[in-house]
C-alpha positions, 0 to 999 in steps of 0.5 A: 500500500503506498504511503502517505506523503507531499508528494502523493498528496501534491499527485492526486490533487491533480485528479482531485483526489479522485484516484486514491486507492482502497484504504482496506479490502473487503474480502469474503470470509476464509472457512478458517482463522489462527484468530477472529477478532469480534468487534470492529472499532477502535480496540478491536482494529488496533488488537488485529493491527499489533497481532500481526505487527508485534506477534506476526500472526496474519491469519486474522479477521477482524468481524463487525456487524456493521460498518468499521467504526460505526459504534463507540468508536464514532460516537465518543467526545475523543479526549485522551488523557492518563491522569487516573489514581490507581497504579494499575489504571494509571500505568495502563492508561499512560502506556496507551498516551505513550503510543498515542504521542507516537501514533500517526507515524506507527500508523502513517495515517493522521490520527489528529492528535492534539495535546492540548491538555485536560483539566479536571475542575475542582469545586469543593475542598473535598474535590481539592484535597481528591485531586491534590491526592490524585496529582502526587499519585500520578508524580509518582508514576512518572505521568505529569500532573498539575494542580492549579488554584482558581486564578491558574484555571483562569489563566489556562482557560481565560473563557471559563467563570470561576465564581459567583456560580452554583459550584465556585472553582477553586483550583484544577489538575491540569495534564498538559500531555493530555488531549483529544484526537479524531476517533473515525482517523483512529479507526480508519488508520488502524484499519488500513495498517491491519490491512496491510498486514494481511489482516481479513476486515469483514463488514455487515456480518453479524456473530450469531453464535459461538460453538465450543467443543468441550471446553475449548472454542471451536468456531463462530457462528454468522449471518455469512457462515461458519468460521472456524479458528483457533481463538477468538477475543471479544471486544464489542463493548456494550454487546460483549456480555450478550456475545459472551453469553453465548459461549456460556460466561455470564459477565459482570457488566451492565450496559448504559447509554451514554450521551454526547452532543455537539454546537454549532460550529464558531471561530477558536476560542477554546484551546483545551478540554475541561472537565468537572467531576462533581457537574458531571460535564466536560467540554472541547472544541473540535478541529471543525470548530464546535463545542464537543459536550460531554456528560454522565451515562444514564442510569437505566440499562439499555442497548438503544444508542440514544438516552433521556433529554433530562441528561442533556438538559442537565449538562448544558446547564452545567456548562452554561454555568462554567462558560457563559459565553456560550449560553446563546450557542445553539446544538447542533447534533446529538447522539448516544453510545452503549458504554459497557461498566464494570463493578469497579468501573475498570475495564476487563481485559482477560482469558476466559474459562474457555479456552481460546476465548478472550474478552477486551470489555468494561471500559465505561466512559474511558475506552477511546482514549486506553484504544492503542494501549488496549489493543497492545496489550490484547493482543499480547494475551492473545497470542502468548494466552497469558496477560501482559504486565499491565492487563493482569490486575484486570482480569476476570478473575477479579470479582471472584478474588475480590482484588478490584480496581475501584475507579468508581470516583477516582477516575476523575469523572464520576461513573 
């Protein structure tokens, strides 16, 4: 596949760019794999692309029931940060920012990763002292950190209202490696990179069943046939319990909707993300120039990809408080995503009590922004069936051991 640069940009832009190849194949399924990867967004893409890239295990199909990158993987607010309390989340989430620095060269697809930094907002000295704890925690695990007063939040984000409001800012922890990235860019790059590395992308082909002989995966069942393989790893978010299901694993997972919405698009005027915990909202603005907003999931169980307008309403509200300046600010756009939440509010990345069957699940609202270091460090378990370093204290086993991971508070927005 021919590589990205000034000089085929310069080439095709004499055709209009109407003579760039494919970025992928769309094949017909083989009767056969080494691994199927169920699930075709972020995590599961970059999972197919380091199997073949770090591993050298080519004979894999990446299924998805409907287009690449058409579930959480496009319809997320993009931030990207690592700045979590709990050393096994932090060090899995900052190995995942480490990648992300490096990403669109790996790739040589622009991912359009932008560090410019995350603040967490703190309004109370309960918040404080959380976030102050937060901050020497994230020190000591070598990920940068800041805590600023009232007055640096202002400097930092000179639009944002930090008193005479419902809930004053006193201060913030400010990431500045942090940022945001294009989700379908992400999609699309690890897509093209799998690809070209001999990797099967299979749209519109949906998992019906999973086949089992003893205790041992056998084959996937789909609305195009029958594909055996040796190992199949699960990582459809929101629908990985119901596909676990059907290799006899009940999961311990609940599925939410979760909401975002987008405005009308205005001129630069906010060049960070802010984020607040006890609000329950978080704002950016995009390369195209609208307010991405953000807030918490709902309450209720669902698998619809759309949630209550009471979450909306309360949101912009919120934001509203903290940013004045955009109170006459019309949406744009909204939409939901299905966001799949563990007990502790970690994510499961796991072998199975069936072998040859893995699960990539359980990252709630944080999934985008762990995609590469997700996708490395699954595929590592998948191909040594033993975890990484860094995936062990997620795995299954947890809620049996009672050894948890409790990010339910601590991950900086509250689940």
């Amino acid at each position: 596949m021919a590589r990205f640069s000034v000089v085929s940009l310069a080439k095709n832009a004499f055709s209009h760019h109407e003579n760039w190849e494919r970025q992928w194949r769309s094949p017909e399924p083989k009767p056969h794999y080494d691994v199927v990867i169920v699930g075709g967004g972020g995590h599961g893409l970059a999972t197919a692309y380091y199997l073949a890239k770090e591993h050298g295990i080519t004979n894999v199909a990446v299924i998805e029931k409907g287009w690449i990158g058409g579930g959480n993987t496009g319809r997320n607010t993009t931030i990207v940060r690592s700045n979590y309390l709990w050393d096994e989340s932090a060090l899995l989430y900052e190995h995942s920012l480490k990648l992300w620095e490096g990403l669109s060269q790996d790739l040589n697809y622009n991912v359009m990763f932008s560090q410019r930094g995350v603040m967490n907002l703190g309004h109370t000295l309960g918040d404080m002292r959380d976030l102050q704890r937060r901050a020497h925690a994230n020190r000591l695990n070598g990920i940068d950190c800041e805590l600023l007063d009232a007055k640096g939040v202002k400097d930092f984000c000179p639009i944002i209202k930090t008193d005479n409001i419902r809930y004053p800012i006193l201060g913030a922890t400010l990431q500045r490696r942090a940022g945001t990235a294009r989700h379908d860019a992400v999609a699309w790059g690890y897509a093209r990179g799998a690809d070209e590395r001999g990797v099967d992308i299979i749209q519109n082909c949906e998992v019906t069943g999973i086949r089992r002989k003893g205790g041992k995966v056998e084959a996937i069942e789909t609305t195009r046939g029958v594909i055996r393989c040796n190992k199949v790893g699960l990582v459809a978010a929101g629908h990985s319990s119901v596909l676990a299901a059907m290799a006899g694993i009940r999961m311990p997972v609940e599925s939410h909707p979760l909401q975002a919405l987008v405005s009308e698009p205005v001129k630069p005027i906010m060049d960070t993300v802010v984020m607040s915990n006890t609000i329950h909202a978080y704002c950016s603005q995009s390369d195209k120039g609208e307010l991405v907003i953000g807030a918490g999931i709902d309450a209720h169980i669902s698998y619809a990809q759309r949630g209550g307008f009471h979450i909306v309403e309360g949101t912009l509200q919120a934001i509203c408080e903290i940013f004045p300046i955009f109170s006459r600010m019309r949406m744009m756009r909204q939409w939901g995503g299905i966001v799949d939440v563990c007990p502790d509010a970690s994510p499961i990345l796991s072998k199975t009590p069936v072998e040859g069957l893995y699960v990539n699940c359980g990252w709630g609202t944080g999934g985008f922004k762990a995609t590469p270091g997700s996708g490395h460090v699954f595929a590592h378990t998948i191909a040594r069936d033993e975890p990484h370093e860094l995936n062990a204290p997620f795995a299954l086993d947890r809620f049996s051991s009672g050894q948890l991971v409790d990010e339910h508070g601590a991950a900086g927005v509250a689940h």
